[in-house]
C-alpha positions in Angstrom: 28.2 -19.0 -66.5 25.0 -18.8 -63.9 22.6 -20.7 -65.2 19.1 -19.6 -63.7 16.5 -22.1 -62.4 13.2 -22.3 -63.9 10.4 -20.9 -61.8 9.0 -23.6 -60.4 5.2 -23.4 -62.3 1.7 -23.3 -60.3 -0.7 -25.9 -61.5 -3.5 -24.4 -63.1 -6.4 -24.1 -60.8 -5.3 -25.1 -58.2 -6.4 -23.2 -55.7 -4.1 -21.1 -53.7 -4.6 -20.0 -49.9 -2.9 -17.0 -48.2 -3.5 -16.7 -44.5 -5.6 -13.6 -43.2 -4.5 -12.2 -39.9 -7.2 -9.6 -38.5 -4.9 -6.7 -38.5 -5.0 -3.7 -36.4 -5.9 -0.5 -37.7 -2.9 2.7 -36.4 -6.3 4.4 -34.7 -7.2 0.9 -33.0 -3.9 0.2 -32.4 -3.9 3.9 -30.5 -6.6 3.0 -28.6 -5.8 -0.2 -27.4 -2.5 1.2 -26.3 -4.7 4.6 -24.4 -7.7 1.9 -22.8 -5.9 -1.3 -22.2 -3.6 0.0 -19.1 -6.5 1.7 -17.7 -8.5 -1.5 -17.1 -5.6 -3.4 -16.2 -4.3 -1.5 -13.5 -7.7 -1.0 -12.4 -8.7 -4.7 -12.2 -4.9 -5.3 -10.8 -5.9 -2.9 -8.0 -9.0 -4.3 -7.2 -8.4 -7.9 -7.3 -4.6 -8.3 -6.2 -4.7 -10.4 -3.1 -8.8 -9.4 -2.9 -9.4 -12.6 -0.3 -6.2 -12.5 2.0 -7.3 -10.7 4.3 -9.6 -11.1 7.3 -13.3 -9.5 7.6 -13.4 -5.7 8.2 -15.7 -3.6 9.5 -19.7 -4.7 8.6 -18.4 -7.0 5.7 -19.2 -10.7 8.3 -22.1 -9.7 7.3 -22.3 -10.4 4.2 -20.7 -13.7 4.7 -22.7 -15.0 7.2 -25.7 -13.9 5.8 -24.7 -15.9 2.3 -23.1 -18.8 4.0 -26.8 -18.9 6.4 -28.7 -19.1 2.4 -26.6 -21.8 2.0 -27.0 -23.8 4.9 -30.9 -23.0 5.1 -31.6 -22.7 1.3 -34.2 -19.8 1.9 -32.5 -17.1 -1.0 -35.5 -14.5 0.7 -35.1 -14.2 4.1 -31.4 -13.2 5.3 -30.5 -14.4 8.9 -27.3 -13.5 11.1 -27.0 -16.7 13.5 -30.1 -18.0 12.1 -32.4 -14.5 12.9 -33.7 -12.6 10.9 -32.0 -9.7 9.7 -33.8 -6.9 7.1 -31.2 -4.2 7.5 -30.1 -3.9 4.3 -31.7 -5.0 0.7 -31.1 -8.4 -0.8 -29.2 -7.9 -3.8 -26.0 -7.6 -2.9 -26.4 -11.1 -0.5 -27.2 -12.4 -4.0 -24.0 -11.4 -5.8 -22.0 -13.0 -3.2 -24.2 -16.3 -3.0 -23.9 -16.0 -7.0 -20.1 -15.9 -6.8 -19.6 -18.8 -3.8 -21.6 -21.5 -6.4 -18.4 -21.2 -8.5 -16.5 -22.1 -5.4 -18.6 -25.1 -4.7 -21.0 -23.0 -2.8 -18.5 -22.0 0.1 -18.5 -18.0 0.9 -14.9 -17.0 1.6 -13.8 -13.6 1.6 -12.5 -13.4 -1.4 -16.3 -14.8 -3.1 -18.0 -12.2 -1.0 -15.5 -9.4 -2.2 -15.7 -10.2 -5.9 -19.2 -8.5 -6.5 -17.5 -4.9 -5.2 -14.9 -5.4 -7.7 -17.0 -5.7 -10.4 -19.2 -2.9 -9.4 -16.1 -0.8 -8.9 -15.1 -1.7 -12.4 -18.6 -1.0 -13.6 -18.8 2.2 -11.8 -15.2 2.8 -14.2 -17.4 2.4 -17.4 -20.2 4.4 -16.2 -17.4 7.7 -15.3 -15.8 6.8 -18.8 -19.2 7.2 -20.5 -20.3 10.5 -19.0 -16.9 12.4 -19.9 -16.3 10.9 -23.1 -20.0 11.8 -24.4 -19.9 15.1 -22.9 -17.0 16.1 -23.6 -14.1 14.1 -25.4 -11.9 10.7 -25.3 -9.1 12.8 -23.6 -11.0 14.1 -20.8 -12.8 10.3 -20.5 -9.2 8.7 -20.2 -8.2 11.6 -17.6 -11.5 11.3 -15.5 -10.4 7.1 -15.6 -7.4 7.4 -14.1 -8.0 10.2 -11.3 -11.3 7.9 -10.8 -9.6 4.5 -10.2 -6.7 6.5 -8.1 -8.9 8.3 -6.0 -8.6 6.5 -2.2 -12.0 5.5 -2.1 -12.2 3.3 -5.7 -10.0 0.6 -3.9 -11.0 1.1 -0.7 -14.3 0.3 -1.1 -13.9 -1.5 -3.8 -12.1 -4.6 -2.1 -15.2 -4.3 0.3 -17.4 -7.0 1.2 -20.4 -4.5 1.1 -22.9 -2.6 -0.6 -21.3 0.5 -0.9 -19.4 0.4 -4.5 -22.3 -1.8 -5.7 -24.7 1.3 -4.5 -22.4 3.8 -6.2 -22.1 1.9 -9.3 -25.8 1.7 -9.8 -26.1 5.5 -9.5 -23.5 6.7 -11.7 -24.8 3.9 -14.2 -28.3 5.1 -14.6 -26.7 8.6 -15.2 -24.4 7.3 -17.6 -27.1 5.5 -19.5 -29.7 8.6 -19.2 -27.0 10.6 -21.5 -27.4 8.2 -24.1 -31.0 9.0 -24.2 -30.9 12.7 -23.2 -32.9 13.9 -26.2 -34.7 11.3 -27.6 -38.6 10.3 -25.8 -37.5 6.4 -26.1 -39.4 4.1 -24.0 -36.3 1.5 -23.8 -34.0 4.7 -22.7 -36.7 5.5 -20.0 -37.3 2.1 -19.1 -33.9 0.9 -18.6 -33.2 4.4 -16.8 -35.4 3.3 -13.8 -34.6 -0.5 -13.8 -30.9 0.4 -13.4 -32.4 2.8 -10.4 -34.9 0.9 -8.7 -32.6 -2.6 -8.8 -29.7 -0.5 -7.9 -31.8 0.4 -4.5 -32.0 -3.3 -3.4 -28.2 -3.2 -3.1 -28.1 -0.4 -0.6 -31.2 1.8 -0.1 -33.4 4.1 -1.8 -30.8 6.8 -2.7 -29.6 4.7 -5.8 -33.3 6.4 -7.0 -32.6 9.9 -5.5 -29.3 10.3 -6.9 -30.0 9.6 -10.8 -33.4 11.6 -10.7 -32.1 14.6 -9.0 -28.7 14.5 -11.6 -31.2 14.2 -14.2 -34.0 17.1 -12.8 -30.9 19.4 -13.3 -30.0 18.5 -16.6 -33.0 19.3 -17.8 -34.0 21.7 -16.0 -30.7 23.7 -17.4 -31.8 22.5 -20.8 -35.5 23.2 -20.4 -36.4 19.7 -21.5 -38.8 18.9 -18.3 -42.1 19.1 -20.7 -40.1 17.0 -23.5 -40.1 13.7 -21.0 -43.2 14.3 -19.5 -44.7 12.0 -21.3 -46.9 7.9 -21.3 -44.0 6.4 -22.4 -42.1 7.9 -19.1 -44.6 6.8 -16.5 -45.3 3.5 -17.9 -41.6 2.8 -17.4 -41.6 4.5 -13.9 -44.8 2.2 -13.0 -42.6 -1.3 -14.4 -39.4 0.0 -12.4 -41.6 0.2 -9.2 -43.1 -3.2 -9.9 -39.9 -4.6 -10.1 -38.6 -3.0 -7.1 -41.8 -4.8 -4.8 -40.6 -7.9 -6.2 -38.8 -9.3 -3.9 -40.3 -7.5 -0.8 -43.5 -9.3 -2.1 -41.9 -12.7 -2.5 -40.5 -12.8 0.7 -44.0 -12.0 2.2 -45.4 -14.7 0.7 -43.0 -17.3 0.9 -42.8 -18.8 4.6 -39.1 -18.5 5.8 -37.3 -21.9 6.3 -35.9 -21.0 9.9 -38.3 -19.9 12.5 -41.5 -18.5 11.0 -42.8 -17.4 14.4 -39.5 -14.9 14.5 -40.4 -13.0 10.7 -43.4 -10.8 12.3 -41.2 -9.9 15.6 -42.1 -5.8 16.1 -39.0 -3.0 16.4 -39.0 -1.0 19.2 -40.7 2.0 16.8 -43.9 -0.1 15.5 -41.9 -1.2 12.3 -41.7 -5.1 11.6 -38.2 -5.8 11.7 -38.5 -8.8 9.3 -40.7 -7.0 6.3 -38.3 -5.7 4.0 -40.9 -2.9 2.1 -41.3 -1.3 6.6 -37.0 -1.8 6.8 -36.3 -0.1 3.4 -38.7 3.0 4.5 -37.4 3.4 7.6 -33.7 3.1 6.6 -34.5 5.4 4.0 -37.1 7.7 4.3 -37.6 8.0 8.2 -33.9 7.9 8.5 -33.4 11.0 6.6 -36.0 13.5 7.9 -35.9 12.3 11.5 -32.3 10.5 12.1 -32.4 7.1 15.0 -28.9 7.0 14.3 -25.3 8.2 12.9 -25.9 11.6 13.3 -23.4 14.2 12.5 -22.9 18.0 12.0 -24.2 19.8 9.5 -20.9 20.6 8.4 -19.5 16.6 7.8 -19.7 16.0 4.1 -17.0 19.2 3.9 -14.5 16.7 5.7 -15.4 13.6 4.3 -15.5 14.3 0.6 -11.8 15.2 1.1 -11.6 12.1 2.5 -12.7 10.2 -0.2 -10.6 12.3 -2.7 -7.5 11.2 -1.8 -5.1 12.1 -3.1 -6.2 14.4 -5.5 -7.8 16.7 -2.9 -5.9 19.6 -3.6 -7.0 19.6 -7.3 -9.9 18.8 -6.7 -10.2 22.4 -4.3 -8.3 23.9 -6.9 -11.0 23.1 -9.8 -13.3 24.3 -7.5 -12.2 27.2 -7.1 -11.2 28.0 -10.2 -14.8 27.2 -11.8 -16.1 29.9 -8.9 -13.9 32.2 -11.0 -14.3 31.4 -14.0 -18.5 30.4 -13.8 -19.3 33.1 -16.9 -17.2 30.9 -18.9 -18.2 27.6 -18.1 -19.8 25.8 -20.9 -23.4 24.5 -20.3 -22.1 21.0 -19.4 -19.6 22.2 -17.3 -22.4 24.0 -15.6 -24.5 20.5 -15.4 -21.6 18.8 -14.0 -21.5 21.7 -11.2 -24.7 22.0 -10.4 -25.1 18.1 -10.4 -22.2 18.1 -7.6 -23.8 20.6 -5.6 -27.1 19.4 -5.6 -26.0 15.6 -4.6 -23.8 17.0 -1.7 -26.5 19.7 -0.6 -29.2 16.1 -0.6 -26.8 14.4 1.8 -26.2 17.1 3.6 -29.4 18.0 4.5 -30.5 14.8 5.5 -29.5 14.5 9.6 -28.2 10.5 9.7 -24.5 11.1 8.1 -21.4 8.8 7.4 -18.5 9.1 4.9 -19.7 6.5 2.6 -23.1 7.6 2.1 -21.7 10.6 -0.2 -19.6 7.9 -2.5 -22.5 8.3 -5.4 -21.1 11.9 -5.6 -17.3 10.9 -6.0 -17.6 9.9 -9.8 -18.8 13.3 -10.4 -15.6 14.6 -8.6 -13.5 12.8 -10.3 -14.8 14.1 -14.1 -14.8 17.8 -12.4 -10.9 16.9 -11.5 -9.9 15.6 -15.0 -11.5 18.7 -16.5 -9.3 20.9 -14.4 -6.4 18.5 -15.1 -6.9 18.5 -18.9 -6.6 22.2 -19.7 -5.0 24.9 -18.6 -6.4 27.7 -16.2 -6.9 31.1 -17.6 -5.8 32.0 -13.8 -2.4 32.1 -13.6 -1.7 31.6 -9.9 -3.8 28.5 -10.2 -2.1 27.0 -13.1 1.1 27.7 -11.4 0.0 25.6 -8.7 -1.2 23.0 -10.2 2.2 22.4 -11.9 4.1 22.6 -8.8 1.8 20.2 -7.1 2.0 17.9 -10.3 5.6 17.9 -10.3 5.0 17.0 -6.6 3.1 14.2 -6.9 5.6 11.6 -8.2 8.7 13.3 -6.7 7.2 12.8 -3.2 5.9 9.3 -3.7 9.7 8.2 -5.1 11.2 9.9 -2.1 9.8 8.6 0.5 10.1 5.1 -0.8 13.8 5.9 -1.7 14.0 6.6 2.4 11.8 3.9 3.6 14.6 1.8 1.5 17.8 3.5 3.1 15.6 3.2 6.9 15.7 -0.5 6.2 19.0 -1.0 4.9 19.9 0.6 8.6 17.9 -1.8 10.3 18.7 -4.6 8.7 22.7 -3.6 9.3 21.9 -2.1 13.3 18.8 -4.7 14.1 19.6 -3.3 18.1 18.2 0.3 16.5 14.1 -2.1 16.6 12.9 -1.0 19.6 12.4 -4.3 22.0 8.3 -4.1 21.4 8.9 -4.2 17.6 11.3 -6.9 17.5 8.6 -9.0 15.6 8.6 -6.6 12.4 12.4 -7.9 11.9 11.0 -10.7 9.8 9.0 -8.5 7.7 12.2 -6.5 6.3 13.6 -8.9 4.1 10.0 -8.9 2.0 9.7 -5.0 2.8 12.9 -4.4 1.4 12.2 -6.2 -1.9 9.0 -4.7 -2.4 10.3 -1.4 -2.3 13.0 -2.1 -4.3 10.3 -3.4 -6.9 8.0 0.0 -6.4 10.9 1.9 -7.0 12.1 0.3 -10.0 8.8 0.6 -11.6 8.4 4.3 -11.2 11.5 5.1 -12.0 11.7 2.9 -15.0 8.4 5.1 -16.5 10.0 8.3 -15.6 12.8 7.5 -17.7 10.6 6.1 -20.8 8.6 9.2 -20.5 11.7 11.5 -20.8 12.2 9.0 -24.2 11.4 9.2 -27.3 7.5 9.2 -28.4 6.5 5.1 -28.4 3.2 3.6 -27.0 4.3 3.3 -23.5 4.7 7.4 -23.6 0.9 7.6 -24.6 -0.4 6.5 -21.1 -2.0 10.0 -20.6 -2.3 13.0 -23.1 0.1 14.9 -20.8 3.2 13.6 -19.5 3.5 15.6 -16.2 0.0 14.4 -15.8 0.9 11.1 -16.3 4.1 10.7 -13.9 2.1 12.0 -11.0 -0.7 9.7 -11.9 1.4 6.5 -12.0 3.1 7.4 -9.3 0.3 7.8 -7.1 -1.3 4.2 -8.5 1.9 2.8 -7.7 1.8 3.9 -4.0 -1.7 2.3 -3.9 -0.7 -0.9 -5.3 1.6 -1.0 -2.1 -1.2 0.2 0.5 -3.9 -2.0 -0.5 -1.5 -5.4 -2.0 1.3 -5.1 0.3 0.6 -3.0 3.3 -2.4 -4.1 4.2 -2.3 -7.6 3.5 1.1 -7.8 5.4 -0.4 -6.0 8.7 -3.4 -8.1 8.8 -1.4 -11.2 9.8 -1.4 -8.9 13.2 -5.1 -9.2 13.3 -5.3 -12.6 15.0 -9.1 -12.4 15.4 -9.9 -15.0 12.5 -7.0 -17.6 13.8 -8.1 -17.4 16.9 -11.9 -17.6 16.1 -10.9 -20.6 13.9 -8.8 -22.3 16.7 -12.0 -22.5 18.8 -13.9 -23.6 15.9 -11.7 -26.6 15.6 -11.6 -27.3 19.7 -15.6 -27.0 19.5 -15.2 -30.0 16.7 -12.3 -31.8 18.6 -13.8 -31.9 22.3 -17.4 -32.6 20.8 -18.7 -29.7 22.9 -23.1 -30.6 21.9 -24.4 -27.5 19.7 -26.6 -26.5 22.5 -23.5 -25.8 24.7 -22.3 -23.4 22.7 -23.1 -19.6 23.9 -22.1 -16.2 23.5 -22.2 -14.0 26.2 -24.2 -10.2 26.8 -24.4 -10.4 22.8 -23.8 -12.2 19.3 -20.9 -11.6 18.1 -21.3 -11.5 14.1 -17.4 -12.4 13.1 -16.9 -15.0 15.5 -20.6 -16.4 13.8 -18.9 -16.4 10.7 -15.3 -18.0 11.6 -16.9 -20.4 14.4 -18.8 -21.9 11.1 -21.6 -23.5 13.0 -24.6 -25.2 11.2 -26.6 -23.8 14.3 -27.8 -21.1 15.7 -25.2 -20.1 18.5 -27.6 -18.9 21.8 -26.8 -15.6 23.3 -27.0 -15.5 27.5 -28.0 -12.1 28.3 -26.9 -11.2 32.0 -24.9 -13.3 34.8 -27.8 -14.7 36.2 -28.7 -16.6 32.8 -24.8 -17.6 32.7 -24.8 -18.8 36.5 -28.2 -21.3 35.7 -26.4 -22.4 32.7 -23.1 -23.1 34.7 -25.6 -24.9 37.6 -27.8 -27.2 35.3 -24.7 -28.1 32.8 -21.7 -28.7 35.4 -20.9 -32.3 34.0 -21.0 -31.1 30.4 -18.6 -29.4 28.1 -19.6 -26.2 28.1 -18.1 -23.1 25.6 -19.4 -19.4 26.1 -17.9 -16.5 23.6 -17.7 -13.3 24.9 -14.8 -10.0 24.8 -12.6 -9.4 27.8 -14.5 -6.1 29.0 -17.9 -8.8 29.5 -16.2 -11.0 31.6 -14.1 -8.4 33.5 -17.6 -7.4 34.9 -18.8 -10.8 36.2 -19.1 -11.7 39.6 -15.8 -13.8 40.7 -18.2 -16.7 41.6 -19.5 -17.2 37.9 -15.6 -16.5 36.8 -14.0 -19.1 38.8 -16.0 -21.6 37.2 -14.6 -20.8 34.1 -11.3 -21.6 33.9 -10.4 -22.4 30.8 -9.2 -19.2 28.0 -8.6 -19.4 24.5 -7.8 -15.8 23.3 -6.6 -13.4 21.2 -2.4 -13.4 21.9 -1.9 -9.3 22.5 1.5 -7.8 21.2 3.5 -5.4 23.4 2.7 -2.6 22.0 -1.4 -3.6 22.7 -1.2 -3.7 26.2 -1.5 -0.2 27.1 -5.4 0.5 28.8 -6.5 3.0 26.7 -5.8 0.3 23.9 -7.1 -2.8 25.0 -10.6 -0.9 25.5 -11.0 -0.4 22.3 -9.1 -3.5 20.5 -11.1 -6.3 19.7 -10.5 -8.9 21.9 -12.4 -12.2 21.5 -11.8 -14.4 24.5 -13.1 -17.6 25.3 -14.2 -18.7 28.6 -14.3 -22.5 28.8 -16.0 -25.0 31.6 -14.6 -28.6 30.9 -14.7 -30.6 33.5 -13.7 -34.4 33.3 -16.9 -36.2 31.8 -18.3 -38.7 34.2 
């Protein structure tokens, strides 16, 4: 016989206490799954291995200039080797000053190259906000993932520069000026121009240009002009100025800590070359309608936005063109979004001092136009079926040719003889090469197969699945440019060893600061990986190299130049220095037409025995 137990019995009032988990709701749970990978592939692009690699390009720069505010504690007045140096607006010296005091105020390339991540994530929200107002969630998530796979989104976004930080201010402004399209709000107005005229102390005055014109055309298609001309408007427009002249005033009236007499030294053109207000007109303004510099033909931004658009270029021509062909049936956003593009690129175009970069504030814009091709289906047939064959492209390509750079190293690694003789140091690299592919290949194919699957989460990376193998194929074949390819090549840049070898010897042989010279010029990397406390002085011409050579023959003496310098000296200066610390050359580096235009940093050294 079962005999049942008596419930055991709750004592009455006691109280009782059930746990509460937040739970997530099926439509948050749907959105975490849509949003999370987008900002986590995007912050993985942009920050994997961010500091490994050496300087590039102008981004010394921005170190030395930040490592100089350091050393001089003057936040106002940025120097390069302890001059002054107005080129470019302050804020962006800032963010990487900002960054280096949470790394015990030491700039680095990775503390410099943090603030362009951020902006490029920034810039991410900003794209994300125009398409989802303007048009929907699934066109916001498309425009997300052709944004942050475009080229130029981790490109310049791993930059030590102002570039993503000027692009990010632009698009941001816009993205914040749709919130407030229709309403006469002083805070929408007044944040609208803050966002613009701080944005133009990261780069220039186009972070003002940019917004205004995107917004003239907006209402101007909506007939809305009259609606913000209004107090509220030009009281905010008078603040955002006022805040612009900030720190072009504060720098005029606090005295520079290094070399006051230098901050009034007059350009070759009248303009002050240390007042930041004369700089930013005349990198701006003057630049535009009369170009000293950088100038291209007319016909430039039709190559470089291409550029940029990698490698959605093709759709990105195909939206074009199918919006030329469709225009009667554009939508009046759709026609805003067009007419936005066209007026940015016809402003840049116009303007006579060109570079690729200068057009990035128009690539957000390119890459909502993309999505919105991307996202639908063209009432053109011939277009749609091209767009499918190049979609089904996109991630075949990509896992072929790493499938063949696999198989090319498994028949290396089995006939190492096959290496020509000048590439015999790449051997070591294939070990590491091999697994990496082996990982990229895994990946891909692994989604390929889920998305074939059954519907779960991880099929709900894009609303479209063809869409959404070509996209993750493409991010993949990024991941391996910019954290593996680059990274790995850049240990063939010896430049920053080299530089940091004589930095050491200067240290170790007690060679006196004021022996220390570069030669014909200054040489801004070798500035920042030389690491001096000191301005380094710069000997002009042979004659100011022999008198040093003559007056300082019982001293340690170290002059910095490049190969090409010293190859014109006399061989009467050149046999007094003997000594060379430079840049090893691989085999494949020795050919002329190479070694003209490779930097080489070589040292020249007089060291004589000290009496």
């Amino acid at each position: 016989m079962k005999i049942n137990k008596p419930a055991q019995q709750k004592e009455i009032g006691a109280p009782t206490f059930t746990p509460q988990l937040p739970l997530l709701t099926s439509k948050k749970k749907e959105a975490l799954a849509a949003w999370l990978p987008l900002w986590l592939c995007a912050a993985f692009l942009l920050f994997g291995n961010l500091g490994v690699q050496a300087v590039n390009g102008s981004e010394s720069r921005w170190l030395v200039i930040a490592r100089e505010m350091f050393f001089t504690g003057d936040f106002l007045h940025p120097t390069i080797n302890f001059e002054p140096y107005f080129d470019k607006p302050l804020l962006t010296y800032w963010f990487a000053v900002l960054c280096s005091l949470f790394n015990g105020k030491i700039v680095t390339e990775l503390t410099a190259r943090i603030p362009s991540a951020l902006a490029a994530l920034a810039a991410l929200a900003a794209v994300l906000s125009i398409a989802k107002r303007l048009w929907n969630v699934k066109i916001a998530l498309v425009a997300g993932w052709i944004f942050i796979t475009f080229y130029s989104f981790a490109f310049w976004g791993r930059l030590a520069e102002a570039d993503m930080t000027n692009e990010a201010f632009a698009t941001a402004a816009v993205a914040w000026y749709l919130a407030y399209r229709g309403k006469k709000s002083f805070i929408g107005y007044l944040v609208f121009f803050l966002i613009c005229f701080i944005g133009a102390h990261a780069k220039g005055l186009a972070t003002i240009a940019v917004p205004v014109l995107v917004v003239l055309v907006d209402q101007i298609l909506n007939k809305t002009v009259k609606l913000h001309l209004n107090w509220k408007l030009f009281l905010a427009l008078a603040i955002g100025v006022g805040v612009y002249m900030i720190p072009f005033e504060l720098s005029r009236a606090i005295p520079p800590a290094i070399s006051p007499a230098t901050q009034t030294v007059i350009d070759g053109d009248g303009t002050v070359k240390t007042s930041g207000i004369a700089l930013a007109l005349r990198e701006n303004i003057i630049r535009y309608f009369d170009p000293f510099d950088h100038k291209e033909p007319i016909y430039s931004y039709f190559i470089h936005v291409p550029r940029l658009t990698l490698p959605w270029t093709p759709f990105l021509i195909l939206a074009i063109i199918n919006a030329i062909l469709l225009r009667k049936t554009l939508t009046k956003d759709e026609k805003w979004l067009c007419w936005s593009m066209i007026a940015i690129f016809l402003f840049f175009t116009i303007s006579g001092s060109k570079r690729h970069y200068y057009i990035l504030p128009l690539i957000p814009y390119c890459a909502v136009f993309t999505a919105l091709f991307l996202s639908r289906e063209s009432a053109i047939r011939w277009i749609e079926k091209t767009k499918q064959i190049l979609l089904k492209l996109y991630w075949i390509l990509p896992l072929a040719g790493l499938g063949l750079m696999f198989l090319l190293g498994i028949v290396l690694i089995l006939f190492p003889s096959l290496v020509p003789s000048q590439f015999t140091v790449l051997r070591r690299l294939l070990p590491q090469t091999m697994i990496t592919l082996m990982a990229a290949i895994f990946v891909i194919g692994l989604f390929l197969f889920r998305l074939n699957g059954p519907e779960t989460a991880f099929t709900k990376f894009l609303p479209d699945r063809k869409l959404a193998k070509s996209v993750f194929a493409v991010y993949v074949g990024l991941l391996l440019v910019f954290l593996y390819v680059f990274p790995t090549a850049d240990q063939f840049r010896l430049e920053r060893r080299t530089l940091q070898t004589m930095a050491q010897f200067i240290k170790a042989e007690k060679v006196p600061p004021e022996n220390v010279y570069f030669y014909n010029k200054s040489f801004v990397n070798a500035v920042l990986y030389l690491n001096q406390p000191y301005e380094i002085q710069i000997l002009h011409d042979p004659k100011e190299l022999a008198k040093v050579i003559a007056e300082k023959a019982d001293q340690r003496v170290f002059i910095i130049s490049q190969n090409r310098y010293f190859d014109r000296l006399p061989a009467e200066i050149l046999k007094h220095l003997p000594k060379v610390i430079q840049e090893p050359a691989f085999a494949w580096d020795r050919r002329t037409s190479i070694r003209k235009n490779f930097v080489m940093r070589t040292i020249r050294l007089n060291l004589p025995k000290v009496k």
